[in-house]
C-alpha positions as CSV (number, residue, x, y, z in Angstrom):
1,X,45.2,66.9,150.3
2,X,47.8,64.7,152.1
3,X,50.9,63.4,151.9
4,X,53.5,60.8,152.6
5,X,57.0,61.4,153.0
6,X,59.3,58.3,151.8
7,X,63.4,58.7,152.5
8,X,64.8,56.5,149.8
9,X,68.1,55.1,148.2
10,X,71.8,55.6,149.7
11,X,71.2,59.3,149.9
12,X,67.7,59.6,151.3
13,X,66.0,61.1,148.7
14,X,62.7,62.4,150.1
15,X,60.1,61.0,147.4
16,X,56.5,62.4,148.2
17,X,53.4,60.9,148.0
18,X,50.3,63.3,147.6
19,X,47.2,62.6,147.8
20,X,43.1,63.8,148.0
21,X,39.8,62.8,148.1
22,X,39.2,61.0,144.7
23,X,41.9,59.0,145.6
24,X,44.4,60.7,142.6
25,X,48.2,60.9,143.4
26,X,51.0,62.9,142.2
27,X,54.5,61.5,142.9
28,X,56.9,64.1,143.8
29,X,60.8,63.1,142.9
30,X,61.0,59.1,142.6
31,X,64.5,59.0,143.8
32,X,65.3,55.0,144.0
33,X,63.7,52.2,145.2
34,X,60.8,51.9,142.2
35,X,59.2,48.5,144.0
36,X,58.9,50.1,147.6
37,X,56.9,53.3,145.6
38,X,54.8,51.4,143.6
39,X,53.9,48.9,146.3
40,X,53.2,51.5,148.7
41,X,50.9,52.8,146.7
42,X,49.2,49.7,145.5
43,X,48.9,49.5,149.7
44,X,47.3,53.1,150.0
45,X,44.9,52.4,147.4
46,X,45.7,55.3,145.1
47,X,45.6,55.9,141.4
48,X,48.6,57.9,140.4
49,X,48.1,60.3,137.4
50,X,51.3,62.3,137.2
51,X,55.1,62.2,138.4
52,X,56.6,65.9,139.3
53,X,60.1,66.4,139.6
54,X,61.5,69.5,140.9
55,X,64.9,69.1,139.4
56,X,67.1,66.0,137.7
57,X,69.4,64.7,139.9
58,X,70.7,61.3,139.7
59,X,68.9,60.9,143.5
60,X,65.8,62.5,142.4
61,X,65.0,60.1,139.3
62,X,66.6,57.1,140.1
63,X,62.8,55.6,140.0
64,X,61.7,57.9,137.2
65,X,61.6,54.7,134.8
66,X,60.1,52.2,137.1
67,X,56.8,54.2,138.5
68,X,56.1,55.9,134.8
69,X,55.9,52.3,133.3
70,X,54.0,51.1,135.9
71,X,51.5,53.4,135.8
72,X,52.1,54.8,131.9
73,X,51.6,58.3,133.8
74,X,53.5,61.2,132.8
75,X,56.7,63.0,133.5
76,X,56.6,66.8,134.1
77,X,60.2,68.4,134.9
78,X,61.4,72.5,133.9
79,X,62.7,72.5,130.3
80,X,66.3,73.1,131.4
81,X,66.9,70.1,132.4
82,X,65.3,68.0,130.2
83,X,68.6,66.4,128.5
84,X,69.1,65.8,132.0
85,X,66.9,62.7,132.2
86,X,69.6,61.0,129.8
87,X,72.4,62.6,130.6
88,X,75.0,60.8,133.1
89,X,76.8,63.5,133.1
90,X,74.5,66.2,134.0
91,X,72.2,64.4,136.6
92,X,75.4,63.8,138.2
93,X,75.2,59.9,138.8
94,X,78.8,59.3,136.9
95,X,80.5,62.1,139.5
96,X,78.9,60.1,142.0
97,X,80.6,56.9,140.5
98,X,77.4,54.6,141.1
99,X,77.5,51.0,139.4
100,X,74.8,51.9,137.1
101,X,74.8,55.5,135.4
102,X,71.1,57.1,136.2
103,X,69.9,57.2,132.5
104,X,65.5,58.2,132.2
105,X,63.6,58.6,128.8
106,X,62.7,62.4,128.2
107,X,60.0,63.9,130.3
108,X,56.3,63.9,128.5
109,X,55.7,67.8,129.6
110,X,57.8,70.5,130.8
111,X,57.1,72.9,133.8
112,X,57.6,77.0,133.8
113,X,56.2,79.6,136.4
114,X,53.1,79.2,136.8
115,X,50.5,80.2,139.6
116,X,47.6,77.8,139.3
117,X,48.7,74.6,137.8
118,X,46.1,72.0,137.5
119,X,46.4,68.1,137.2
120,X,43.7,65.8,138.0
121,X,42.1,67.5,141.0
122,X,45.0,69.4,142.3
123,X,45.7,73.2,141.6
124,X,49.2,74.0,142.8
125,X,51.9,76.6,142.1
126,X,54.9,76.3,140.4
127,X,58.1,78.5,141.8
128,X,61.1,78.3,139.4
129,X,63.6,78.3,142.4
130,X,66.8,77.9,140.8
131,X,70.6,77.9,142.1
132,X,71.1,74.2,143.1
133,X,70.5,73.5,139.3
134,X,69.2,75.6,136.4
135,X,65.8,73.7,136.3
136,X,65.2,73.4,140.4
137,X,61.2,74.5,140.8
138,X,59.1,74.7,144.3
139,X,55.6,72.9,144.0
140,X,53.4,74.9,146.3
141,X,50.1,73.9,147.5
142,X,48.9,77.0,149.2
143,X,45.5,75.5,151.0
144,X,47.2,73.1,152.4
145,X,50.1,75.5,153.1
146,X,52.9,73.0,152.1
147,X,55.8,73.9,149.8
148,X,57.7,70.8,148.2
149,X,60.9,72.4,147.6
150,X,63.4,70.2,146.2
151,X,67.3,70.6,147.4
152,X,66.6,74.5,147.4
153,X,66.0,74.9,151.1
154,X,66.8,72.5,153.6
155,X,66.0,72.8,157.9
156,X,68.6,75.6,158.7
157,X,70.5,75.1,155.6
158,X,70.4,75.3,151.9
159,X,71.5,73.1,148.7
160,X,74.7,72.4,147.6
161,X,75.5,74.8,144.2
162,X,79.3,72.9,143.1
163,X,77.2,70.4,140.8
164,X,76.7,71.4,137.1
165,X,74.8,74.7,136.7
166,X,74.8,75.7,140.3
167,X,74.7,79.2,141.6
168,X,75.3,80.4,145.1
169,X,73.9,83.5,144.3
170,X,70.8,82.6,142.5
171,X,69.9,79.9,145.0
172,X,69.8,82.7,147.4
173,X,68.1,84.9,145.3
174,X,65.7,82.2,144.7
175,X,65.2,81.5,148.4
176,X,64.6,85.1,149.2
177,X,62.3,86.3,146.4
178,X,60.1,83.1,146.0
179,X,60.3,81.0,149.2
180,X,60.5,83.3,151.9
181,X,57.4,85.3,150.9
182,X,55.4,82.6,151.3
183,X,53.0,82.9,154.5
184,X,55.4,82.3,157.4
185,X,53.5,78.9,158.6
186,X,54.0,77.1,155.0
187,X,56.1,74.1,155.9
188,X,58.4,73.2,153.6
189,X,58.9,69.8,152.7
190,X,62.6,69.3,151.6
191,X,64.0,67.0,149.3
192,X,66.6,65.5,152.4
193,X,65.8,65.2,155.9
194,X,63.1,67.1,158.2
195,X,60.5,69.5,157.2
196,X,60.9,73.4,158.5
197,X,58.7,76.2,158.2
198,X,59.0,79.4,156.3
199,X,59.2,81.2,159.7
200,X,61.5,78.6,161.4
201,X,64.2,79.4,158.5
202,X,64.0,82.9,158.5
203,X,64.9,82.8,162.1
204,X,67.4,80.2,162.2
205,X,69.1,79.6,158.5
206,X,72.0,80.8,159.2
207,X,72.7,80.9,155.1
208,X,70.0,83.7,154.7
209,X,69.8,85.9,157.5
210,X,73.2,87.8,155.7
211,X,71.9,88.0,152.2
């Protein structure tokens, strides 16, 4: 498996591109910037089967619409935050005050805990991390020791928990009984800015060493 990491819109919203042998890709969090996706991939030579968000966020679906019609590949997200797809409100892009409210059709299957996911020819876990939102889940490849992890853990930090459904407490509680018992040389790929290890963080997040 590989992977391309892809900082896009006004926020820089990680999108991730994953990829293996057979030439299948999964697209982690679409954020913005459909065209630059879809012609990256169309570059790479890939065939996309599946788009996996870990939570709804305006900045995580922006491109939701664009790459599933492309491709007329489906949309997994955790059944809590399905009415978030449509919901201005929710996915916070009217809080945010953008020109055009972030509005995405419903999402084609939802996403639970689940320790051996399988789509095309990948097998991955699914961590329901939540906190930053109700819905937020941790995709976690564990051969290639890689954890895409949404906005639940950051390089020494952690998500924001003021947007709707957030919980301080449950992120932490999250971060501590799913992420940090991961083998200490996962990385973790975050949904903003740099990767980090599982190690790295529980040495220098200064957010969990007093939980």
């Amino acid at each position: 498996m590989q992977y391309k990491q892809m900082p896009l819109g006004p926020i820089q919203t990680n999108c991730y591109i994953i990829w293996n042998d057979k030439k299948e890709c999964l697209i982690v969090d679409p954020g913005e910037n459909g065209g630059k996706i879809t012609s990256t991939i169309s570059e790479m030579g890939l065939q996309p089967i599946a788009i996996l968000l870990t939570h709804a966020h305006f900045d995580h679906i922006g491109a939701v619409e664009t790459v599933r019609n492309e491709y007329n590949i489906p949309v997994f997200i955790h059944s809590k935050e399905d009415k978030w797809l449509s919901d201005p409100k929710l996915n916070g892009s009217s809080a945010f005050r953008l020109p055009t409210p972030v509005v995405a059709q419903p999402a084609d299957h939802f996403l639970d805990e689940n320790p051996a996911m399988t789509i095309g020819g990948f097998t991955f876990a699914v961590l329901e991390t939540p906190g930053h939102s109700p819905g937020s889940v941790t995709f976690y490849f564990s051969e290639s020791g890689v954890a895409f992890s949404g906005d639940a853990l950051f390089y020494e930090s952690i998500g924001r928990t003021d947007l709707a459904g957030g919980n301080h407490r449950t992120l932490l509680a999250s971060i501590h009984d799913k992420l940090l018992t991961l083998p200490e040389e996962t990385v973790i790929l975050s949904g903003h800015g740099r990767s980090t290890t599982i190690a790295h963080e529980m040495d220098h997040n200064p957010y969990i060493n007093g939980f």
